[in-house]
C-alpha positions in Angstrom: 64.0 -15.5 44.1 60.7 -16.4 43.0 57.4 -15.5 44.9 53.6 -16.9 44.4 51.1 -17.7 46.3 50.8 -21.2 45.4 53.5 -23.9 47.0 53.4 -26.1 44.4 53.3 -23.5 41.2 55.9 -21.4 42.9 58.2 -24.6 43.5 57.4 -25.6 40.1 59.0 -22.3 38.4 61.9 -22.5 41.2 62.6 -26.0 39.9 62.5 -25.4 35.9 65.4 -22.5 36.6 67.2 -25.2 38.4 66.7 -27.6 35.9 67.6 -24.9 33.0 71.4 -24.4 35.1 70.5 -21.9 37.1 70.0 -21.0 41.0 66.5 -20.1 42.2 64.8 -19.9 45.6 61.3 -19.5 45.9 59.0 -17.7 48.8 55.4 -17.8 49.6 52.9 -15.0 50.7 50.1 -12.6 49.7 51.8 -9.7 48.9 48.3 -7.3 49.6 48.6 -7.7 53.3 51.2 -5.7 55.0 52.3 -8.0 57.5 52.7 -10.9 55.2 54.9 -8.5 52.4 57.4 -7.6 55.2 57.7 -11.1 56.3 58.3 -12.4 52.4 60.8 -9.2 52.2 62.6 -10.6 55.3 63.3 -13.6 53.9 64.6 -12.7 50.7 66.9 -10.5 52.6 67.8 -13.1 55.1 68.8 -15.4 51.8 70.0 -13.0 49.3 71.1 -9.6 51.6 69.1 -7.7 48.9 68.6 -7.8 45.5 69.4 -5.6 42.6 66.0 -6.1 40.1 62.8 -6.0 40.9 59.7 -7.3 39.0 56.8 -6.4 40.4 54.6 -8.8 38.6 52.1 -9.3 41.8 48.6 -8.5 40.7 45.0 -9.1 39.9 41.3 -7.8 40.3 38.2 -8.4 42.9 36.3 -10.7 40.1 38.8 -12.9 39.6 39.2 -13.8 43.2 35.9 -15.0 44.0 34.1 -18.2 43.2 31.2 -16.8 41.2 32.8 -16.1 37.9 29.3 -16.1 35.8 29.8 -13.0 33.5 27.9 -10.5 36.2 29.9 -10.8 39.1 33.1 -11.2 37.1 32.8 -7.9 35.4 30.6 -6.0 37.4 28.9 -2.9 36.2 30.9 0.3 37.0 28.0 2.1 39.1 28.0 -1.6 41.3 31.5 -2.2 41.7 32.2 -2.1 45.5 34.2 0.0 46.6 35.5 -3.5 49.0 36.3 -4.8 45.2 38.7 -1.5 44.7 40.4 -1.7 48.1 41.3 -5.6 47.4 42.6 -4.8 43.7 44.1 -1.2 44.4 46.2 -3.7 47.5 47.4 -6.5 45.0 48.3 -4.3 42.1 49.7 -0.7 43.9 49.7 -2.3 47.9 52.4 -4.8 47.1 54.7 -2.4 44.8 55.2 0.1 47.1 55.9 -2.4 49.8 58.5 -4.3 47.9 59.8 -1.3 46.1 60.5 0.9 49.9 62.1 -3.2 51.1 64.4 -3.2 48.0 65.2 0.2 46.8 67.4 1.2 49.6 70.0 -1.3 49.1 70.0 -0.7 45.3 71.0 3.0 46.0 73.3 1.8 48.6 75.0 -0.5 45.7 74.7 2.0 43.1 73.1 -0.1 40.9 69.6 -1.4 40.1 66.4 -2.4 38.4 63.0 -1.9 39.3 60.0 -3.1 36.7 56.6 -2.6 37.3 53.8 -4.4 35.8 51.0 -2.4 34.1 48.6 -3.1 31.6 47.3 -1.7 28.2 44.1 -1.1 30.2 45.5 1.6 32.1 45.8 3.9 29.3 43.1 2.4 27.0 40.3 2.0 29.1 37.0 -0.3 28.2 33.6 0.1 30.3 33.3 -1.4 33.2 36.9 -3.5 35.3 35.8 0.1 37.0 39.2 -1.0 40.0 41.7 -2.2 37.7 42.0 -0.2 35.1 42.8 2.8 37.8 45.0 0.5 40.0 47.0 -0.2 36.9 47.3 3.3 35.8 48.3 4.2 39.1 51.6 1.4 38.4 52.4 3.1 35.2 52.5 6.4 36.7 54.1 5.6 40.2 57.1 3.9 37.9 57.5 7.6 36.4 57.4 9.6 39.8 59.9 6.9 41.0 62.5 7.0 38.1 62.7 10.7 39.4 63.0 10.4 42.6 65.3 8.5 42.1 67.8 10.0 39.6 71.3 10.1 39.9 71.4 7.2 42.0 72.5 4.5 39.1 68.8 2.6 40.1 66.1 2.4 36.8 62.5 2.5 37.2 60.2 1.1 34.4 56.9 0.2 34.0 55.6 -2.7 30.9 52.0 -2.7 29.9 51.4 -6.6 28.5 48.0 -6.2 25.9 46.1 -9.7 26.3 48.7 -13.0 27.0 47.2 -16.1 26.4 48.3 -17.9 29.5 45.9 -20.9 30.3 43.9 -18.7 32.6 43.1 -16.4 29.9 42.5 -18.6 27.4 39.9 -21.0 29.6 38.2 -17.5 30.3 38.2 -16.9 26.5 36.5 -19.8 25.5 33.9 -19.7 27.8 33.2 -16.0 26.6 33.2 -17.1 23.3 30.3 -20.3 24.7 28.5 -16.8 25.9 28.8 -15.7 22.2 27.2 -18.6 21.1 30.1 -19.8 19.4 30.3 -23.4 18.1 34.2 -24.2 17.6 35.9 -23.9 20.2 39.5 -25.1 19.9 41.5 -22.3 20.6 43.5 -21.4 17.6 39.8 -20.9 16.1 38.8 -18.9 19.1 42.0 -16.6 19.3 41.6 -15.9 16.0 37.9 -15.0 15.8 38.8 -13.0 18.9 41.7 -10.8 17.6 39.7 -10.2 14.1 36.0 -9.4 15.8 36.0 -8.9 19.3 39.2 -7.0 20.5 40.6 -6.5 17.1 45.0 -6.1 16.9 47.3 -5.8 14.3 49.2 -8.9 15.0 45.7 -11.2 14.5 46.5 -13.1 17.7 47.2 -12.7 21.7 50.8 -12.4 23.1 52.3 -15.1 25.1 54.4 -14.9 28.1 57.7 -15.1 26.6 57.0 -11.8 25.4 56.4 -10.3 28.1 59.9 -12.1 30.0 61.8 -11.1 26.9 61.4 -7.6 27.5 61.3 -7.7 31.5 65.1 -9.4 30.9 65.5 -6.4 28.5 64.8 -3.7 30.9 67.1 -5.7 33.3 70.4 -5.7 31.7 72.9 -3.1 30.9 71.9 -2.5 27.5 68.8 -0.3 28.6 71.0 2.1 31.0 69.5 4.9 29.4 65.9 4.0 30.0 64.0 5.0 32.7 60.6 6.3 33.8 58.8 4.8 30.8 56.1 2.5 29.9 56.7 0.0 27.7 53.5 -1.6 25.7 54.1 -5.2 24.3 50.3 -5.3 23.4 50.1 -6.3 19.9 48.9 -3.1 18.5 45.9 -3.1 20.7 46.8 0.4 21.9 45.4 3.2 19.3 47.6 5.7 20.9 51.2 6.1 19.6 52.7 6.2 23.5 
């Protein structure tokens, strides 16, 4: 079952699994407001009964739900972040876990089998100034996945959290460029710009950002029965961007 909160994306993504030979659904709602999360939960179960993996992958901050997106309301300064800002972002990123997860879980146990993965982010544990409501929403992901895994032992159901480093979907890489035209840089194609990024600006090992399919290779990793014995960990697939060894 796939869930967005665009129609047409979330169709899209429902289609290409079709096309690829396989079975997919999709469901629409914003997963921050309560009433709206039960009603998407409904319908999977309506569909599916339940489901036995879980990728919460729901998420977001204020800034990059509003309009404005010039460099001072899209990063605001710690002391003037709202705390309107935190309630939105703590809802998208923590709001709509817990909701799915306390929909879900129950059946898992009841099977004896399941997944849950949480999405994180290398900001929760390597914080920068400033993104003063996501970086504690996110840590709050990586550390609710840990409680869980507990809570739920014995119960044959997996709890893990994966903290993606920077992914150059098109999102991030329009909002790179037009960091690097606030740099004053000239060439902007974005081979030139990832790398001038990744060597100068948020330096990495691997000299360039991650793409998606790294992030999906080790969600489906998590998900099979090759990581049984894994559970209440956080999983970086950063790049290197980390400095700390865990």
């Amino acid at each position: 079952m796939v869930h967005g909160r665009d129609q047409a994306k979330t169709e899209a993504v429902a289609q290409s699994i079709r096309d690829a030979g396989g079975e997919a659904s999709h469901v629409i709602g914003e997963l921050s407001e309560e009433s709206v999360c039960a009603d998407v939960s409904a319908q999977v179960m309506e569909e599916f009964g339940g489901i036995d993996i879980l990728v919460n992958n729901a998420g977001g901050f204020a800034a990059s739900n509003r309009l404005d997106t010039t460099a001072e309301s899209f990063n605001r300064d710690w002391l003037r972040t709202p705390w309107d800002d935190w309630r939105w972002t703590y809802e998208q990123n923590v709001g709509s876990t817990v909701r799915l997860i306390q929909a879900f879980a129950p059946g898992m146990i009841e099977r004896g089998w399941g997944r849950i993965i949480n999405m994180s982010s290398a900001s929760a544990t390597q914080t920068e100034a400033d993104l003063a409501d996501y970086q504690p929403a996110k840590a709050a992901v990586t550390n609710l996945s840990s409680g869980l895994a507990k809570s739920l032992a014995g119960t044959g159901v997996t709890v893990n959290a994966v903290s993606p480093g920077a992914i150059a979907t098109e999102g991030v890489r329009a909002g790179f460029v037009e960091w690097a035209k606030q740099l004053g840089w000239t060439e902007l194609d974005w081979p030139t710009v990832e790398r001038r990024f990744t060597t100068e600006v948020v330096v990495q090992p691997t000299r360039h950002f991650g793409r998606p399919e790294d992030i999906a290779r080790m969600v489906a990793f998590l998900a099979s029965p090759q990581a049984s014995y894994m559970t209440g960990s956080n999983y970086r697939v950063d790049g290197g961007l980390c400095r700390s060894i865990n």
